[in-house]
C-alpha positions as CSV (number, residue, x, y, z in Angstrom):
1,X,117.1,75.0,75.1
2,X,116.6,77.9,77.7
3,X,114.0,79.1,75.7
4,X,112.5,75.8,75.9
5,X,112.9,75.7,79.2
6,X,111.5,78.9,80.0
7,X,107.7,77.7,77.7
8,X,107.7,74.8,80.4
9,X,107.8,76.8,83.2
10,X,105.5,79.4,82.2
11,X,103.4,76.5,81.4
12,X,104.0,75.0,84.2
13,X,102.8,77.9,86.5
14,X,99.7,78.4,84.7
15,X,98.8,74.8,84.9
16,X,99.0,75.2,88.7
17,X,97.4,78.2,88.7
18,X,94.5,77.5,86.8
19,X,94.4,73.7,88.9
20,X,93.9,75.5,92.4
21,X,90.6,76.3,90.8
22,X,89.7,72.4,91.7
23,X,89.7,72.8,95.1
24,X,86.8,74.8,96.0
25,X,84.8,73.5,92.9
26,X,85.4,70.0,94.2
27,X,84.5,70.5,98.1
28,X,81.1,72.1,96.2
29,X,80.6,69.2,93.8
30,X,81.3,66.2,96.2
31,X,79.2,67.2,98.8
32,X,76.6,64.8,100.6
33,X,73.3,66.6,99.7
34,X,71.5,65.0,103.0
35,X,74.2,66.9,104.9
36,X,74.0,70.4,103.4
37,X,70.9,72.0,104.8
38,X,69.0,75.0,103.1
39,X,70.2,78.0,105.5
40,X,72.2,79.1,108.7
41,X,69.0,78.8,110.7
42,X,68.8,75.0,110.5
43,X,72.5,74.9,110.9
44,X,71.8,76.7,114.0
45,X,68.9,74.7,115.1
46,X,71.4,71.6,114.9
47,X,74.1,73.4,117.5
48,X,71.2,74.6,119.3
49,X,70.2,70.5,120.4
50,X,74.2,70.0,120.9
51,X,74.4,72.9,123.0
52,X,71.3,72.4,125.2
53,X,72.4,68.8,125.7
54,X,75.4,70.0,126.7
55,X,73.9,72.3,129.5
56,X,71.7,69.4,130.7
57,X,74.5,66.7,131.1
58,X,76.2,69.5,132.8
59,X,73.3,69.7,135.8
60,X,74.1,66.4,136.0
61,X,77.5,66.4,136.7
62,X,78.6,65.1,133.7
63,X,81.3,67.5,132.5
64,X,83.4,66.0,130.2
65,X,80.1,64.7,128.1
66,X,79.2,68.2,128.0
67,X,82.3,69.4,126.9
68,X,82.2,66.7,123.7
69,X,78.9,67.6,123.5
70,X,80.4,71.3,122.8
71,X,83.1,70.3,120.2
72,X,80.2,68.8,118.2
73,X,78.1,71.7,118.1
74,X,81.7,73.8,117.1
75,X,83.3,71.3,115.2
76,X,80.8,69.8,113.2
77,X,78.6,72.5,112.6
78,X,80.1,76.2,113.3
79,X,83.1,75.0,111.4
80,X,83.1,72.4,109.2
81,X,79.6,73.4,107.5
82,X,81.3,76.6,106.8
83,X,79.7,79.3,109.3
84,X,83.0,80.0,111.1
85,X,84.5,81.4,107.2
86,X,81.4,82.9,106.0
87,X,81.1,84.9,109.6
88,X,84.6,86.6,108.9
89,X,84.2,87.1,105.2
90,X,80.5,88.5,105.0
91,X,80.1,89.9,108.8
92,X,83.4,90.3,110.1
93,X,86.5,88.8,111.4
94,X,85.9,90.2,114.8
95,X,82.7,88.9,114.9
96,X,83.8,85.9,114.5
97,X,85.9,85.9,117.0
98,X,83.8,86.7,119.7
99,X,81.2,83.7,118.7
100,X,84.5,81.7,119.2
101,X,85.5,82.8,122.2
102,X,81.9,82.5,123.7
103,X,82.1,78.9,122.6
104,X,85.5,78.5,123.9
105,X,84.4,80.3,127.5
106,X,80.7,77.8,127.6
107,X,83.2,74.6,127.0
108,X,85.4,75.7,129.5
109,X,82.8,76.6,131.8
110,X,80.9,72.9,131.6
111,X,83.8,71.4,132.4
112,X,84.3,72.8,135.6
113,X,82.7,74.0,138.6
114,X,80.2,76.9,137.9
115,X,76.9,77.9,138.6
116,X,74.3,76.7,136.8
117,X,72.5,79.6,136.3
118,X,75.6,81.4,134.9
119,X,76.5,78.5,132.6
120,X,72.9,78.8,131.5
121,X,73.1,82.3,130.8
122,X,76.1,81.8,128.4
123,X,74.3,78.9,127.1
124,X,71.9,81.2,126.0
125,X,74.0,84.4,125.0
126,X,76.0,82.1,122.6
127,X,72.6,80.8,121.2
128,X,71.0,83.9,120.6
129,X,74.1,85.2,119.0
130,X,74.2,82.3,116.7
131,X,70.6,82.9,115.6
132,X,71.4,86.8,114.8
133,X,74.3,86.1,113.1
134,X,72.4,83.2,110.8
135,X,69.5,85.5,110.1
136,X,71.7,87.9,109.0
137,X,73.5,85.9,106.7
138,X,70.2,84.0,105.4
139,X,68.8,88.1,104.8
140,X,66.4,88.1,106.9
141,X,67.0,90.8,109.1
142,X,66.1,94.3,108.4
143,X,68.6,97.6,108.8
144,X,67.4,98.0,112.4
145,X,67.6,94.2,113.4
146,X,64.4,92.3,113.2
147,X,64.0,89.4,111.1
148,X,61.6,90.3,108.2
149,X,60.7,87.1,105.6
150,X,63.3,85.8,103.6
151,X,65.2,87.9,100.8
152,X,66.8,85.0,98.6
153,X,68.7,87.8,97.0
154,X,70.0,88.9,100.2
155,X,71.2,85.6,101.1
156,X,72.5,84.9,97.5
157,X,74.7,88.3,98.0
158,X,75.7,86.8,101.3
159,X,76.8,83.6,99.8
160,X,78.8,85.3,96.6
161,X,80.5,87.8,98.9
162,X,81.9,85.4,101.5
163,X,82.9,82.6,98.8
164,X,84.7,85.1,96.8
165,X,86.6,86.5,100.0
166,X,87.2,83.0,101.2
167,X,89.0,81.6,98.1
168,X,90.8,84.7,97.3
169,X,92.4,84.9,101.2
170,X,93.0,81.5,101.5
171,X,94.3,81.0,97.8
172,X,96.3,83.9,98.3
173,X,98.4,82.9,101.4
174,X,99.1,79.2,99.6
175,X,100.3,80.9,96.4
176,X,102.1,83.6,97.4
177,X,104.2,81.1,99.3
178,X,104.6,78.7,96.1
179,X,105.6,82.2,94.0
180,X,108.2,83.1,96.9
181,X,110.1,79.7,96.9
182,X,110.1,80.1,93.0
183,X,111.6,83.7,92.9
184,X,114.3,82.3,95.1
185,X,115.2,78.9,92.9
186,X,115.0,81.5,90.1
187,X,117.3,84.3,91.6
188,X,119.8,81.6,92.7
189,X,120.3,80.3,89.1
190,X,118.3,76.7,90.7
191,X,115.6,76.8,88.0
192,X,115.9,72.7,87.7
193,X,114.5,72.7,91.1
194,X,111.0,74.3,89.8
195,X,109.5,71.8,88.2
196,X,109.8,70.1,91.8
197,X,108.5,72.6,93.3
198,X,104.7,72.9,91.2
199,X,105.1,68.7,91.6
200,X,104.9,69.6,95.8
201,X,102.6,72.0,95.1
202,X,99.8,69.4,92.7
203,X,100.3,66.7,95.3
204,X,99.5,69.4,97.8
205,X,96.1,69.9,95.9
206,X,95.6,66.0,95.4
207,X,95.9,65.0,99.2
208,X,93.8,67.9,100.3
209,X,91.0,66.2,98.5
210,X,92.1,62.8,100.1
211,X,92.6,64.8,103.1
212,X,88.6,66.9,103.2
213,X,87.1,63.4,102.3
214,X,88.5,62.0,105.1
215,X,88.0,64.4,107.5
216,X,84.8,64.7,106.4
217,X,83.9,61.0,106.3
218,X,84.7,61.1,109.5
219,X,82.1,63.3,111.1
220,X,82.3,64.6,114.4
221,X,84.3,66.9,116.9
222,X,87.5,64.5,117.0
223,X,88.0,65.4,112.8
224,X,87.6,68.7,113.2
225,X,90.0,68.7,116.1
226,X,92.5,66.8,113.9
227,X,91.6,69.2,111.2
228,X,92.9,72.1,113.0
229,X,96.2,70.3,114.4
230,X,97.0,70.1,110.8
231,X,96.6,73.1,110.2
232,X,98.3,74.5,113.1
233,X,101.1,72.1,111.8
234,X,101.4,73.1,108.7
235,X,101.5,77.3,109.3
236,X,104.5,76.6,111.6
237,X,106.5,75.2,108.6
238,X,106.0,77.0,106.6
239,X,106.9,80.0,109.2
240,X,110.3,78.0,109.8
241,X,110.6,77.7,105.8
242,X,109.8,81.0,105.2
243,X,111.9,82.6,107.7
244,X,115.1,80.5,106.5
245,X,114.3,82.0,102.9
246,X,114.3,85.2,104.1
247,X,117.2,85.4,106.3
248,X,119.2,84.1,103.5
249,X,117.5,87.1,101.0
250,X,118.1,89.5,103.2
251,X,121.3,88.8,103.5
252,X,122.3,88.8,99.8
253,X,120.2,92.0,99.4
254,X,122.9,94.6,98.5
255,X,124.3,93.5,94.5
256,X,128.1,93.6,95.4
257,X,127.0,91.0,98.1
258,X,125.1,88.8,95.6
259,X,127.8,89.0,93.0
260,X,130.4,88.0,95.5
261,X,128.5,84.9,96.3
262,X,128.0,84.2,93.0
263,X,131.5,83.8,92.3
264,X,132.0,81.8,95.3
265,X,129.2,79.5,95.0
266,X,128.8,79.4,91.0
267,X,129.4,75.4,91.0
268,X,127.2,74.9,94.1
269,X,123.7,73.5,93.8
270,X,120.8,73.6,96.7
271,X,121.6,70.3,98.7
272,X,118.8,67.4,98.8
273,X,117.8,68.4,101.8
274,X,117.1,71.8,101.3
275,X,115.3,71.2,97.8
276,X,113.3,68.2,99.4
277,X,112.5,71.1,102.7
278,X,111.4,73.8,99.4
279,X,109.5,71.3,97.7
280,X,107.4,70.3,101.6
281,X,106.8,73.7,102.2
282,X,104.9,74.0,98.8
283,X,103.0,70.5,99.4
284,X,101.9,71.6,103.0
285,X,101.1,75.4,102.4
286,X,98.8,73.7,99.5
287,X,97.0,70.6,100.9
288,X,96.5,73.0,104.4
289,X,94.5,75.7,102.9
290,X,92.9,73.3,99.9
291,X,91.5,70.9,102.5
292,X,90.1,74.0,104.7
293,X,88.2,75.1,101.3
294,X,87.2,72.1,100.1
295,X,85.5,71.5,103.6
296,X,84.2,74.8,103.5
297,X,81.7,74.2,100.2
298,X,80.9,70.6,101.6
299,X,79.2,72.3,104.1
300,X,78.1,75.5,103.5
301,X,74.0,75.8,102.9
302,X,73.2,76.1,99.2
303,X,70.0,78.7,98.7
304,X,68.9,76.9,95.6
305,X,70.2,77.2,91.5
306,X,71.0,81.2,92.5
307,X,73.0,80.5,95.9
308,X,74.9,77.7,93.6
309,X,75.6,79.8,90.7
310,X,76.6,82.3,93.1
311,X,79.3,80.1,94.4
312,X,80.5,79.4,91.3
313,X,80.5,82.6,90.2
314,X,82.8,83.9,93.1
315,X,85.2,81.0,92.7
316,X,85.7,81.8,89.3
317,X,86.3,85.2,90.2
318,X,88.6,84.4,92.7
319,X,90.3,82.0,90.7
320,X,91.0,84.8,88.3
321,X,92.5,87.1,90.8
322,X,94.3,84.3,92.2
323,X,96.0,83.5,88.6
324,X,96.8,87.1,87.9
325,X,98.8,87.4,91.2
326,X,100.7,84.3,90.8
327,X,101.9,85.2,87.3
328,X,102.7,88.3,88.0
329,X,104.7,87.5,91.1
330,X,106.0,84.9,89.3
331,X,107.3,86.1,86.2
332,X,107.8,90.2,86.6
333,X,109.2,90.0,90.1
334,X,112.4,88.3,89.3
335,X,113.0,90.9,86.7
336,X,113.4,93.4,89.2
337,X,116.9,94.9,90.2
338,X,118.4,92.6,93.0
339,X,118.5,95.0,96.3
340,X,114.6,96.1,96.0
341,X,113.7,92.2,94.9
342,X,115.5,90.7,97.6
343,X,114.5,93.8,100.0
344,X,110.8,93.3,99.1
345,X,110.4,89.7,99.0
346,X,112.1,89.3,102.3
347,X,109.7,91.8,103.6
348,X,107.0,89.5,102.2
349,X,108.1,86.8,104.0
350,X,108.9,88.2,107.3
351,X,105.3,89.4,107.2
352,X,103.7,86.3,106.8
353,X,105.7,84.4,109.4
354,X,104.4,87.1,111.4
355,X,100.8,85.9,110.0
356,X,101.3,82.5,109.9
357,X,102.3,82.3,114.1
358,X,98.9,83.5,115.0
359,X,97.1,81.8,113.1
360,X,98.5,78.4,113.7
361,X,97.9,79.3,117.4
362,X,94.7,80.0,117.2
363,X,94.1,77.0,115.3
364,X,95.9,75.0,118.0
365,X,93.7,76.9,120.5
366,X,90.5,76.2,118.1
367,X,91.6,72.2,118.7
368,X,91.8,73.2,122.3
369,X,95.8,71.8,122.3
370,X,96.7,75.2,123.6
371,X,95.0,77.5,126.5
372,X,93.2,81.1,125.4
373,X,93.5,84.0,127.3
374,X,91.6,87.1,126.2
375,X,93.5,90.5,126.5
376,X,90.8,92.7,127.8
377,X,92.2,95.7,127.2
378,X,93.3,94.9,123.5
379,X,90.3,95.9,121.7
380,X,90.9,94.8,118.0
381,X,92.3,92.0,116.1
382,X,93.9,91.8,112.8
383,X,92.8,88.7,110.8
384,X,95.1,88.7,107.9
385,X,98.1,89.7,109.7
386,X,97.0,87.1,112.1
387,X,96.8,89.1,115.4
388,X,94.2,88.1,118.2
389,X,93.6,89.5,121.2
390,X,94.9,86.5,122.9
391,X,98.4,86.1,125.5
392,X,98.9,82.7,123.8
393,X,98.9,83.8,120.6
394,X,100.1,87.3,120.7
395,X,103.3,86.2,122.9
396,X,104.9,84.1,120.2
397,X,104.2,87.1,117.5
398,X,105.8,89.5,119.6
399,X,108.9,87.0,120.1
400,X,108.6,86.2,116.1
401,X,108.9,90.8,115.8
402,X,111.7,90.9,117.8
403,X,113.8,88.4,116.0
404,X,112.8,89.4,112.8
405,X,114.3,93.1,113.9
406,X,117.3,92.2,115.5
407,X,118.6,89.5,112.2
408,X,116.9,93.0,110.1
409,X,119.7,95.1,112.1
410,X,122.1,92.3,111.6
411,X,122.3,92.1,107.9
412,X,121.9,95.6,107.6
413,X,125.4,95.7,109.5
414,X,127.0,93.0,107.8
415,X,125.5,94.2,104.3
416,X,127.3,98.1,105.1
417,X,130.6,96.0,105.9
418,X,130.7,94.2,103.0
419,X,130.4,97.2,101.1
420,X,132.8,99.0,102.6
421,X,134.9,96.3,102.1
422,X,134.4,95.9,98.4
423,X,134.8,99.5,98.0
424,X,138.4,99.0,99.7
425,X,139.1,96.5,97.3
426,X,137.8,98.1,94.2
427,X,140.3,101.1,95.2
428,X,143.0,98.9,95.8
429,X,142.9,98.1,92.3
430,X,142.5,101.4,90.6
431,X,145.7,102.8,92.5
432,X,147.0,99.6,91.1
């Protein structure tokens, strides 16, 4: 029977991993081919109409058309047809982030009282920006900056590099979550709660295809502003998940502990609540980043037969990488000793609640739900730990640091006690 057991869950886990692979391959397959244009340039050329409209209903003292006008040229086209992502995986993250944050300054600048010459000058800035960046990725600049004619290889490269970054960064921060609450079901003798868990995690795949259709059958600024609610949503469960999973590993980390609790809680079973709370944070952590990539390759230009087999390629790549990691999480990382487990996978944890509070900020700030306030004097941003030079979203992280430390210092107390305290009692007994 445990034996038994043990096939289905190992088959289990690879049927999930190998599954995630539908999610890209679906957003590519499924999308409107009178939607996807042929480069970055005439995805450019389409904000460039938004954003000159937007200047000109300014002048005429219509602000809050011009700020629509805005999200439509951000929404619709920077993000949704996949610039945004392939900026930060084939340029850079902190590229990206100052294209953002020029859109973010020209939105907020139409919608309230400024010159018109200096609202025209952003207007323009952000334009010509946009152009560089899309002739870059479309390879047709040379080393020194001058568009040259089009290198299809160069834009091919372009298109395999950022797609295989994209799937492997995204993929990585869903799956390491879904391998995390399995260790812990595992390491608390709750293995009938896994199966659950990859159910949470398939739904999660299957309504982030409901979820991208929708979002994309709805085109426009107002889905790509719910789009990023979502997922502001969903990273601040899974930081409340992930943070309750860690406490309670961190807690447990030194082996007298964990034996201790094991004979006080051997009959005890992970309430409804809590399984139902494990079995959410897989579902959302799944559908989140599955309907971000699926948007992704609806949108992103396709430089013919090459630029698709290209994306293929790199999801298939990606995919592999992706597998590897979850089986190996999965399977060798609850063989370890308890102490470094528990030590390690709480670190894991702690560090992407860490993430995961940036980032849903600066989605929430990307929806324009929450303010953004530049740090002038910050200099540098760290996408995958989710730092931006932003007050708003910097605050919370430093809040998030400071907790994390002190219930760190905590257990570390309460850990030395009860060892101190089991080595009472273990000498108790031999004078015994």
């Amino acid at each position: 029977m445990y034996i038994t057991q043990n096939k289905k869950h190992a088959f289990a886990a690879i049927l999930f991993a190998l599954s995630f692979i539908f999610i890209p391959v679906s957003g590519l397959y499924a999308a409107n081919d009178e939607e996807v244009l042929d480069s970055w340039t005439g995805i450019v050329k389409k904000m460039e109409v938004h954003l000159n409209n937007a200047y000109d209903l300014y002048t005429q003292g219509k602000s809050k058309e011009a700020y629509d006008e805005v999200n439509v040229a951000y929404f619709r086209f920077y993000e949704s047809k996949g610039m945004e992502k392939i900026t930060m995986g084939y340029l850079s993250g902190a590229r990206k982030t100052t294209v953002e944050n020029a859109f973010y300054e020209y939105r907020r600048n139409v919608y309230s009282d400024k010159d018109n010459e200096m609202v025209k000058a952003h207007k323009d800035k952000l334009i010509a920006m946009l152009y560089h960046d899309a002739a870059e990725l479309d390879g047709t600049l040379d080393e020194s900056g001058s568009e040259t004619a089009n290198t299809a290889q160069s834009a091919v490269v372009a298109t395999f590099i950022s797609c295989f970054v994209l799937v492997l960064r995204e993929g990585l921060e869903a799956i390491l979550v879904i391998a995390a609450i399995i260790a812990y079901l595992v390491k608390t003798g709750k293995k009938k709660y896994i199966m659950s868990v990859y159910v949470g995690a398939l739904g999660g795949i299957l309504v982030s295809i409901l979820l991208a259709f929708l979002f994309g059958a709805v085109a426009g600024a107002q889905s790509g502003i719910a789009q990023e609610v979502f997922e502001g949503i969903g990273m601040f469960v899974a930081v409340i998940v992930l943070f309750y999973v860690s406490n309670w590993m961190l807690s447990k980390s030194e082996t007298e502990a964990w034996e201790r609790y094991i004979h006080k809680k051997v009959e005890a079973s992970v309430s409804t609540g809590n399984k139902w709370v494990l079995i959410f944070a897989a579902f959302i952590a799944v559908a989140r980043e599955g309907a971000e990539l699926i948007l992704f390759f609806q949108g992103v230009p396709i430089h013919g037969t090459s630029g698709r087999n290209a994306m293929i390629l790199a999801i298939v790549l990606s995919a592999v990488v992706l597998i590897a990691v979850f089986l190996v999480f999965r399977f060798l990382t609850v063989r370890l000793p308890l102490k470094p487990f528990f030590l390690v996978t709480s670190i894991l944890m702690y560090a992407m609640c860490f993430s995961f509070t940036g980032k849903g900020v600066s989605e929430l700030q990307a929806a324009g739900v929450v303010n953004k306030t530049v740090i002038p004097w910050m200099g540098f941003e760290m996408d995958f730990l989710g730092i931006y030079a932003t007050y708003e979203s910097l605050i919370p992280q430093i809040i998030v640091l400071a907790v994390i430390i002190t219930m760190s210092v905590v257990y570390a107390k309460k850990n030395k006690q009860q060892r101190a305290q089991i080595e009472a009692e273990k000498a108790k007994i031999e004078q015994k």
